[in-house]
C-alpha positions in Angstrom: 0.0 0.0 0.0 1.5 2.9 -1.2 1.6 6.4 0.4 0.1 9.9 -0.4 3.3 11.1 -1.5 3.0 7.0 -3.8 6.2 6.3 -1.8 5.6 2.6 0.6 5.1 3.0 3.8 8.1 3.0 6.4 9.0 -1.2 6.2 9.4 -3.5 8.5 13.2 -5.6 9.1 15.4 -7.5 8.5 17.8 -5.7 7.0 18.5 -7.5 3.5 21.8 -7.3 3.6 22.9 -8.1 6.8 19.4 -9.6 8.1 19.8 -8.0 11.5 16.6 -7.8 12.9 16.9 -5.2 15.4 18.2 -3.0 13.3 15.8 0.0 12.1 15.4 0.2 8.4 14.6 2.4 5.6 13.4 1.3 2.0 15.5 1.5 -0.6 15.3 1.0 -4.6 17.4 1.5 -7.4 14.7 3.7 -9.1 13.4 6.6 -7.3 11.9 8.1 -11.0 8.2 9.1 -10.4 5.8 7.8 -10.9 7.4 5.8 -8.1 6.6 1.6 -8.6 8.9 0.1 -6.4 9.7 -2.0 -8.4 12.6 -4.6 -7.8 14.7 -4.4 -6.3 12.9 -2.6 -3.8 13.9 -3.8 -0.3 15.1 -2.6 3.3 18.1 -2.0 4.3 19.6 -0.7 7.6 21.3 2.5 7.7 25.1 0.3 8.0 25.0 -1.3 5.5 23.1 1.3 2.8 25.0 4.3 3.6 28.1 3.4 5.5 28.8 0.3 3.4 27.1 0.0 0.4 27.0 3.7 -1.3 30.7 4.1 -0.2 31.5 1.1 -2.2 33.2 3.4 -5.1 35.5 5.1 -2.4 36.0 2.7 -0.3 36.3 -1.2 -2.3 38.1 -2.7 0.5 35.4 -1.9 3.1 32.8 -3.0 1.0 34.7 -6.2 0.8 35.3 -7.0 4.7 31.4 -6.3 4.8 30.1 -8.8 2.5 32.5 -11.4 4.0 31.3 -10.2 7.8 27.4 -10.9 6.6 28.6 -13.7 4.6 30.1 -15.2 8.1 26.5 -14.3 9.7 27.8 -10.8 11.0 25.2 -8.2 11.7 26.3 -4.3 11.0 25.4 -3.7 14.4 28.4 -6.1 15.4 30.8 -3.0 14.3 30.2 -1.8 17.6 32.1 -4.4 19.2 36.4 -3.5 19.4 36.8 -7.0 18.6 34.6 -7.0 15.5 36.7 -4.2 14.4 40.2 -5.6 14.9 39.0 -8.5 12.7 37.3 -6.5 9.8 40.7 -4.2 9.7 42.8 -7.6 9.4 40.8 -8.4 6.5 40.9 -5.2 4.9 44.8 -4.8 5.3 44.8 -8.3 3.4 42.7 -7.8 0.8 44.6 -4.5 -0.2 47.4 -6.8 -0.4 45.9 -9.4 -2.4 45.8 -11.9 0.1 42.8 -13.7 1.8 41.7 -13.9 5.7 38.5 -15.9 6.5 37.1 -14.8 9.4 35.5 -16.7 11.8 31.5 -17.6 12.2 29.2 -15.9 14.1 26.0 -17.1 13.3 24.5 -19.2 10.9 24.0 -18.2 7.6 23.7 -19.2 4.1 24.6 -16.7 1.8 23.0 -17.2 -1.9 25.9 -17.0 -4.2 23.9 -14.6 -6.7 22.4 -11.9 -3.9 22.2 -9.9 -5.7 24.5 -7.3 -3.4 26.9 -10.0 -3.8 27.1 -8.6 -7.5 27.5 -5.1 -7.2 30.3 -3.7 -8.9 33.1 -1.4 -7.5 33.5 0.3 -10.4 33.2 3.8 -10.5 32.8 4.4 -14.5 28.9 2.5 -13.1 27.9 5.5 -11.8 27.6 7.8 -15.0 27.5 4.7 -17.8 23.9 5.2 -19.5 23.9 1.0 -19.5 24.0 0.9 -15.6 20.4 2.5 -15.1 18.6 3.0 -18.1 15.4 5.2 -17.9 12.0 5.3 -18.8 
């Protein structure tokens, strides 16, 4: 059911990235052209993972990167609160610049679809101005 303004009404967690399920959430699509459909891929997405992880992506690849593999893991964004959370993520980041891999430890389980489809974002920042990466109506 859509708004006045035809935006959806505030949505409900889990995160679908992380799939915390404290964690407040805003909708988010890749469209916001009006007339608004929300269409897919229309979902939720806490405030971690959308803005501090996943619109950085361009600027900061190697972030992006230890935050796929902490949710991979079963990591929640709110776990960055936690020093030891942090100590890990850096490790992985410090390898990853360097080409190398660090698998970090569980924390929950979690089975990870190999095409999520934030699995397939790219890092690439020629994306954000190609006409082929968001055509419009």
């Amino acid at each position: 059911m859509a708004t006045v303004s035809g935006f959806p009404p505030h949505p409900l967690g889990p995160c679908s990235i992380c799939q915390d399920p404290t964690a407040p959430v805003e909708a988010h699509s890749e469209d916001y052209s009006l007339p608004y459909l929300g269409e897919p891929p229309a979902d939720t997405r806490c405030v971690v993972c959308d803005r501090d992880r996943l619109h950085k992506r361009f600027l900061k690849p190697d972030i992006w990167a230890a935050h796929k593999a902490h949710v991979r893991r079963g990591g929640y964004a709110s776990d960055v609160r936690r020093p030891e959370i942090v100590r890990e993520l850096d490790a992985f980041r410090k390898a990853w610049r360097n080409g190398e891999t660090l698998e970090l430890s569980q924390l929950r389980p979690r089975i990870v679809p190999a095409d999520a489809w934030w699995e397939r974002l790219t890092t690439d920042p020629s994306s954000l101005t190609s006409a082929e990466s968001r055509p419009r109506p």
